[in-house]
DRENVO-699276 format. One record per residue (C-alpha): x, y, z; residue in one letter. Coordinates in pm, whole numbers, plus 50000, padded with zeros to 5 digits. Layout:
<rs>
XYZa
...
</rs>
This chain:
<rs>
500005000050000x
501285035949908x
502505060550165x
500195083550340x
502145113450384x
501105139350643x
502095175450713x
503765187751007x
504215222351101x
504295218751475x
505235193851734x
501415189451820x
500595187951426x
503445160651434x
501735139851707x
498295143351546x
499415129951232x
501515101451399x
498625090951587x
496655092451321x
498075061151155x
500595084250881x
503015064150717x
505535095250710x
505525129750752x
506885164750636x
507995192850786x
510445224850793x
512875240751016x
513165277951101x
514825284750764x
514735276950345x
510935261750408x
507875267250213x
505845276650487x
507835302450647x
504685310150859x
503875276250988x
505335274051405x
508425251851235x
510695231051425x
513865242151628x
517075221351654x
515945201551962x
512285197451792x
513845178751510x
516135155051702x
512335147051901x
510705144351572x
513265122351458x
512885098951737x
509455097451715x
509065092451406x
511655061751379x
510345046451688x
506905041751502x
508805031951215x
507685059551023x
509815084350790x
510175118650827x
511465144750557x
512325175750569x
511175201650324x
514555227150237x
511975241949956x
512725277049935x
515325293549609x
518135311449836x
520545342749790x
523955340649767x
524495353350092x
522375325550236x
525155296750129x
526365292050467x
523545290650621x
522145262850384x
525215242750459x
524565241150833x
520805229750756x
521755205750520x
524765191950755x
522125193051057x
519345175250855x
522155147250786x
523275143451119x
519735142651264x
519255111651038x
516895128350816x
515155100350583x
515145126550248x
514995164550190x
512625178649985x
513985206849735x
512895233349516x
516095257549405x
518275232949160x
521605250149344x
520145236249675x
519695200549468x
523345206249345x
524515212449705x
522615186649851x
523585160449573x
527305169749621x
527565170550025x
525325147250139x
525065118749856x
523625090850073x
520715112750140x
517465107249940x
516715139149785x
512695149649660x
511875176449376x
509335197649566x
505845198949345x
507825237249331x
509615226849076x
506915223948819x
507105189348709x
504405178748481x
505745152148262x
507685126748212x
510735141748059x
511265164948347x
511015135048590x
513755117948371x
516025147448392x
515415152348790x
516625114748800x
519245116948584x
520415147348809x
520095118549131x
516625127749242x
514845098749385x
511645112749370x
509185138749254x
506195153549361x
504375163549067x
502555197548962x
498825191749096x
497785202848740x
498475170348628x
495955146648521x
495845102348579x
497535095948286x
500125119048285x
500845108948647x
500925074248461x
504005080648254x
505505102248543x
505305068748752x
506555047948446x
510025067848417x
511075049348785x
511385078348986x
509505077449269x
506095096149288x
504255117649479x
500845133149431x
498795158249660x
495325140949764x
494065163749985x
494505205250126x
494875238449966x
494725240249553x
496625266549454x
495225290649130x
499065292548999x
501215257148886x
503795260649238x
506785275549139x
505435299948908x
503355321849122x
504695362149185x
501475375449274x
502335377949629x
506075389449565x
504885421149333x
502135432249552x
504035428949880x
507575414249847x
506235387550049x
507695357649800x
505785322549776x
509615309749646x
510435323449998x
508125306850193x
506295336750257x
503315339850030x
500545362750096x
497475345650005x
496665372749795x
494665351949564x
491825340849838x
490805378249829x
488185389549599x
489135388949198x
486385400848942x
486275397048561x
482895419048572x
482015455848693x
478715438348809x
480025414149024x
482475430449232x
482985402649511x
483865371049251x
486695356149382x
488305342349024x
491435336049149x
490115314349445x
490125275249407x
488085248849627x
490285229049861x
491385193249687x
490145160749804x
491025135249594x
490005106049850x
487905086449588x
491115091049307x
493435070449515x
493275030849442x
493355046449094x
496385071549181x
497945037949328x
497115013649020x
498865045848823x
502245037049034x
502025062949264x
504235055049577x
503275084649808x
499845102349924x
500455139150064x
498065160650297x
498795199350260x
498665215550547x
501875228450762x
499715263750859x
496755239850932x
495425229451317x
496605198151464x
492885183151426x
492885192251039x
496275168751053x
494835142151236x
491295141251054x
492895145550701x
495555120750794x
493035091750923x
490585098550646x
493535090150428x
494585056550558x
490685048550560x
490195056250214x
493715040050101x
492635008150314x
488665001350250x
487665029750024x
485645049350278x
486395084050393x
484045107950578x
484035139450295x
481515152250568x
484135153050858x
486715166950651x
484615198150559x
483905204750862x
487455205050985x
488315229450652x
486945237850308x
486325263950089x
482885260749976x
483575222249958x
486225202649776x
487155195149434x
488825162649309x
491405189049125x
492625181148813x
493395138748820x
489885131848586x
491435163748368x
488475184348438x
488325221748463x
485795253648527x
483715274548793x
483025238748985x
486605241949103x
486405274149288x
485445286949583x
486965308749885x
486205305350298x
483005318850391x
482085325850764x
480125289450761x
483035271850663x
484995287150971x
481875282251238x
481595245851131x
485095241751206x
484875253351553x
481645228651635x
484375197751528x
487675200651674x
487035189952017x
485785154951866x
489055152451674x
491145158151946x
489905128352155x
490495110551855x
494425113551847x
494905116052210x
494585076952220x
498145061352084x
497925044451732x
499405007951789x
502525002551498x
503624967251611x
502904938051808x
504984926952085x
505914895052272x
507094890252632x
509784862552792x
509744866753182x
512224849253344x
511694854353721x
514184828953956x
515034826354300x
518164840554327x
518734856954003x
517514891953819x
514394893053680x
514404893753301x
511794904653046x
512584899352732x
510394923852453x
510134916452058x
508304936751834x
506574917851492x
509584938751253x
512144920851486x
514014947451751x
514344934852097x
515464943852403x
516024928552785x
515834948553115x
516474934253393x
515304942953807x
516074929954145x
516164892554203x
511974879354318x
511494876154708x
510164848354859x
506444847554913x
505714850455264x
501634850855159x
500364842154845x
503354836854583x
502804851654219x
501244835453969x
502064836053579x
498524849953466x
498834877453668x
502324887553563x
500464885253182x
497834904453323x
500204931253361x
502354926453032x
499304929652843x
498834970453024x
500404990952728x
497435011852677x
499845049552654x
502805029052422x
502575023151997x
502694981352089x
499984957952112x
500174926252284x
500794893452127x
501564866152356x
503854862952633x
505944836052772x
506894832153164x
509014808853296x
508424811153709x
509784795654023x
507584785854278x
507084803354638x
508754837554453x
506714875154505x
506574899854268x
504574929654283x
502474942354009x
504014978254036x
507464963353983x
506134940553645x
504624975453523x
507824990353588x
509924965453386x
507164968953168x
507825005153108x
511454999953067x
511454975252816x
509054993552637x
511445026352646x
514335003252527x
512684989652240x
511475022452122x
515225034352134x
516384999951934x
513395008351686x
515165040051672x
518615034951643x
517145006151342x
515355032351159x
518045061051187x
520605061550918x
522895094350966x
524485101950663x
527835116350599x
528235154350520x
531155164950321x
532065196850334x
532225219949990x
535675218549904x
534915253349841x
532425280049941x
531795293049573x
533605279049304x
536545301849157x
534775332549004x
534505321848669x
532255353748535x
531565362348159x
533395395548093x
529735412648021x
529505439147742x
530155475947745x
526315475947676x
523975446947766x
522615427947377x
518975432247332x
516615403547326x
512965405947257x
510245379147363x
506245387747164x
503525363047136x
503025378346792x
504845379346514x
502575407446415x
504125428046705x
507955429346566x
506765446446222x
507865477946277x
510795466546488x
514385469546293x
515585436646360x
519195447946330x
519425458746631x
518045426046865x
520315399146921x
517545372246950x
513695371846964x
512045341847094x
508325335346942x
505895307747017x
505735278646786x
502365291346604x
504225324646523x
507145320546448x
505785301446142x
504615335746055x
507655355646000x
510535360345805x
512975371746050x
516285358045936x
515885319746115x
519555325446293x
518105351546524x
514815332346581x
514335312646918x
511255288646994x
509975293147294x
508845264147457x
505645263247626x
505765270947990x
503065243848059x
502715214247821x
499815195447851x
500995174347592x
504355166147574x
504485144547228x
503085180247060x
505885199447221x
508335174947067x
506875174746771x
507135213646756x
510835209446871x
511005188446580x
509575206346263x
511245242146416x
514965223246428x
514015208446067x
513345246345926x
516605254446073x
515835269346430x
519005265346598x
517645288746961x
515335273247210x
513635291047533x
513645259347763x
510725271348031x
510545244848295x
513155213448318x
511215191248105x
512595209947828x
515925197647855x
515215164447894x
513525167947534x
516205193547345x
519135169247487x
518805146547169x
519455172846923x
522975189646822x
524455221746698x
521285242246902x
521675264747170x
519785263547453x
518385293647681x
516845293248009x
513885318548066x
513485335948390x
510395308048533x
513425281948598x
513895307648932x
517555312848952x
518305334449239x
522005318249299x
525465310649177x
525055272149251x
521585269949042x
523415288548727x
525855264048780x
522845232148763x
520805251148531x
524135252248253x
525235218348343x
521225205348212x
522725224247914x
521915257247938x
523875283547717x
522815313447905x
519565320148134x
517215351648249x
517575353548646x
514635354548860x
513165388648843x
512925384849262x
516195391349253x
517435426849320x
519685444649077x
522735440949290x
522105406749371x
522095401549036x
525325420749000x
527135397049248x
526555360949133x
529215339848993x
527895340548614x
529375310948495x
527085314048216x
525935339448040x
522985361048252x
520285382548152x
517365401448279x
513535414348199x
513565451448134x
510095453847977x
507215438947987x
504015427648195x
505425400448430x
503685371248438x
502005371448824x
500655331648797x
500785304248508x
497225285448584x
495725260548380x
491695274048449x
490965305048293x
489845330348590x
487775347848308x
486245320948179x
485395300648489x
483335338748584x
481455351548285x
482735327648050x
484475333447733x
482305355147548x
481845378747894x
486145384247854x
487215412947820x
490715406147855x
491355413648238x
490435411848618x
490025436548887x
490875432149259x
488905453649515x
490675485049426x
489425483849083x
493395473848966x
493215454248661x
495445417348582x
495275412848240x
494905378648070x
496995360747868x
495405329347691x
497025302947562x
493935277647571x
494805258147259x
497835249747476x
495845243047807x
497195273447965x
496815311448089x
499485333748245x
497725361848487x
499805397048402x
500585424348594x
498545455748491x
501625478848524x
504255469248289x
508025465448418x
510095498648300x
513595501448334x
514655521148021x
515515551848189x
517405537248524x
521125529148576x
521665498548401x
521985465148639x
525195450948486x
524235413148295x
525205399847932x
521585408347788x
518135423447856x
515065410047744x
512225433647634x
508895416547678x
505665423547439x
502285404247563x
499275423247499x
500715453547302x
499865461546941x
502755467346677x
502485506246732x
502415504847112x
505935482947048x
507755497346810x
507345533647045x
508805509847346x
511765495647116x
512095532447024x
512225543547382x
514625515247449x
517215528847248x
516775563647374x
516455554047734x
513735578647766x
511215575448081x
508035561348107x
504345570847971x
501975563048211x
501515538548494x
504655515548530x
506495491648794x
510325491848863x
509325454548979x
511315439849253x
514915450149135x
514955476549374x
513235466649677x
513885430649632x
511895398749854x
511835387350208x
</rs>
């Protein structure tokens, strides 16, 4: 049977999901996780977590999920050396310089692509286990049978069943970061989304950014006949009792196919559930946001969950040898059904001056370990005659052999791995000499947008496949840009395919998968676009050794961080355009007024609009920021190229941008510096 995987994000939330009957759990320490704002887990709160997790015989990972700074190295180090030393069964990563670090310090341990890293198909789980990945937790966008060929591949996989369902694919959400610097790569996102979102004037409270809460309960003998090897529970900000209820409801449904959907809304929901996107389903059914019933119907339920995981959940059965003789130390001898033992040993028996003890009742009292995770089996005593011993001093054995075997269960299910040191903190700076004056590269979803453009004057311009069909820009500076979702991967080959044929020779690889699928061809070059998320030396150094050429850096970076990283390859960044805020794969506009209601945008409460980007024949939108990114006029950051950006303006409205480029003149109307300034927490 598959793994039910719980979330921890307290010592409490720990014991509700290990009492609870979890198979392993999750959580983070005070740095580098996901959920910056869960309670976490100090040094001492790990080794305890540790122990009680391996005493139950259950595995515990730790989530090291965030994308870090440069300045953050050493301090990644010292988690990752911690997390080996405290026996940690696998870390779960997002930044691909944390995977590098990991991979290269502590090679024994088992190391898990966080569902941040936006794996959707199979050729990205190939190229996360080529890179020594063991296993992957997969995009929640992704339907059975894609989860199918995920599973196929051999790497290990993981699939979200039940909690929060995010409107973005993780990994590729900057709502929160632009509106408050409060990054969800960080660990810190907002929630920004669960507040009110309207794609019409007349309904001002629509909440089209807001999805139901997944339960996908009834999906999993399917999920498990797919190959899936793990079940996760979101939930590290959630109560203890949303643990424990989520977490038991699992193992139910998992076992016998029953699950109380009831129980579980009343614990949390938003407006109900949704079974997400496993039956490859999408629309209005799948949203919903937290209304003031929701919350009161949690309050009326926790109490009744509590009691539930106050009671200890039994992991093993035990059996006893008693060997009480005159003369000698008593011996009890406990066993456990995965086969740990251990002996105590007490005083020698006294002689019965009343009533001498009898075997039954020395059972009776073996058999007492109501507050332990053992259940009793059978028990063997071998007794003298005319001997005494009291029932306190049986419990008391009891106890201690109990305590023993939990630490031999322990010690059994604790591998500490070996941490070697970097031989150096950064590698030797190895840094491109950068030009006098950055090259200028230009990404448009229309071909139509570059006509008044003089071409002469861009280094590269990367068009999707359907356009670039559509121009006659001279096919050396043309660069197909991969889809940033693919839905299906065959067509994006395919695409690869007839664009190499016509002699395309530049590629925008968007998310991993797309090396895995450009590594067969020759004589291309390869460019990484800014959604791969490198915010560090160590991930340009992972991103060029999947075969990158040169890459756009995060645009949560600052300038000067940008300034300071060890470019071993080539690095560029945005200087134009409407950043993309989330990549979703529901339509926000459609799932509202549908998609003869669109006019092209949302508004939050202040009447701010998002604008749309649709890329449905792909299975794809991309939610834009309403003020477009402007840095013509400041002090240029210092990077091999800049990338100018066109998404929803017309050839005029470009060609006065390009124009504006070159003459680094200021901005017309509204307009965002973005983050380069005033950077992420």
């Amino acid at each position: 049977m598959g793994e039910v995987l719980s979330p921890a994000g307290s010592m409490e939330a720990l014991y509700a999901a290990l009492e609870s009957g979890a198979d392993a759990v999750y959580f983070g320490s005070k740095r580098f996780s996901a959920r910056q704002n869960a309670q976490n887990f100090d040094e001492q709160q790990i080794k305890k977590a540790v122990f009680e997790c391996h005493k139950r015989g259950v595995k515990i990972y730790q989530a090291i999920n965030t994308v870090y700074f440069d300045d953050e190295k050493g301090a990644l180090l010292k988690e990752l050396e911690r997390a080996a030393q405290n026996g940690i069964d696998a870390i779960i990563v997002q930044d691909l310089g944390a995977a590098k670090t990991a991979l290269e310090c502590i090679p024994e341990m088992p190391l898990h692509a966080s569902t941040q890293m936006t794996i959707h198909t199979a050729a990205g789980a190939i190229a996360l286990k080529k890179m020594g990945f063991k296993r992957v937790v997969v995009s929640r966008e992704c339907p059975l049978e894609t989860i199918r060929e995920i599973a196929d591949t051999g790497v290990e996989t993981e699939v979200f069943v039940h909690g929060a369902l995010c409107m973005s694919v993780s990994g590729q959400c900057y709502l929160s970061a632009m509106l408050g610097s409060r990054s969800a790569n960080r660990g810190l996102c907002a929630g920004a989304c669960r507040l009110p979102f309207s794609a019409c004037d007349k309904k001002p409270e629509q909440y089209a950014l807001s999805l139901k809460d997944l339960c996908a309960y009834e999906s999993l003998k399917e999920l498990e006949r797919a190959g899936v090897c793990s079940f996760k529970i979101e939930g590290r900000m959630k109560r203890p009792e949303y643990v424990a209820a989520a977490t038991k409801e699992c193992v139910s449904a998992l076992k016998n196919g029953r699950f109380d959907t009831g129980l579980l809304k009343k614990v949390f929901s938003r407006s109900g559930f949704t079974n997400g996107y496993i039956n490859g389903t999408l629309g209005s059914d799948m949203f919903g946001y937290r209304s003031k019933e929701d919350a009161d119907a949690s309050k009326e339920t926790f109490a009744q969950i509590r009691e539930g995981y106050s009671t200890v959940y039994k992991r093993t059965e035990v059996t006893f040898d008693a060997v009480i003789r005159r003369g000698e130390k008593i011996s009890l001898k406990i066993k456990d059904s995965d086969g740990c033992e251990a002996t105590v040993f007490s005083d020698s028996p006294d002689f019965a001056t009343n009533r001498a003890t009898e075997s039954d009742i020395i059972v009776r009292q073996l058999k007492k370990l109501g507050d332990t995770i053992y259940s009793f089996k059978n028990a063997s005593v071998k007794l003298d005659s005319g001997v005494f011993v009291s029932a306190s001093e049986i419990n008391a054995l009891r106890r201690k052999a109990a305590e023993e075997l939990d630490r031999e269960r322990y010690l059994k299910n604790t591998s500490v791995k070996k941490f070697l040191p970097s031989k150096a903190f950064f590698k030797t700076k190895t840094s491109f000499s950068r030009p006098e004056k950055a090259l200028l590269r230009i990404r448009a979803n229309k071909a139509s947008q570059l006509k008044n453009i003089d071409i002469s004057l861009v280094e590269l311009i990367s068009l999707p496949f359907s356009e670039i069909r559509k121009t006659d820009i001279d096919k050396t500076k043309l660069c197909l840009a991969l889809d940033r979702f693919m839905t299906d991967e065959k067509r994006c080959w395919e695409e690869i395919s007839i664009a190499h044929k016509a002699g395309i020779t530049h590629f925008l690889a968007q998310n991993i998968s797309h090396f895995e699928l450009l590594s067969s061809l020759s004589d291309i070059s390869v460019h990484a676009g800014f959604s791969m998320n490198i915010t560090n030396s160590d991930a340009l150094e992972a991103v060029r050794d999947l075969g990158a050429l040169d890459t756009e850096l995060s645009f949560e970076l600052t300038g000067a961080e940008a300034q300071k990283l060890n470019a071993v390859i080539k690095t560029g960044i945005l200087v134009y355009g409407r950043l993309p805020l989330m990549l979703t794969r529901n339509c926000p506009i459609k799932s509202s007024v549908g998609c003869k209601g669109c006019r092209g945008f949302i508004t939050d409460r202040m009447r701010k609009r998002f604008f749309v980007s649709c890329h449905k024949d792909k299975g794809y939108f991309e939610l834009l920021n309403g003020e477009p990114l402007y840095l013509f006029d400041k002090k240029r950051i210092p990077v091999s190229f800049e990338t100018i950006m066109f998404t929803t303006e017309s050839a005029d409205e470009a060609e006065e941008i390009f124009l504006s480029y070159n003459k680094n003149l200021p901005p017309k109307g509204e307009f965002t510096r973005g983050l380069y300034y005033r950077g992420v927490i």
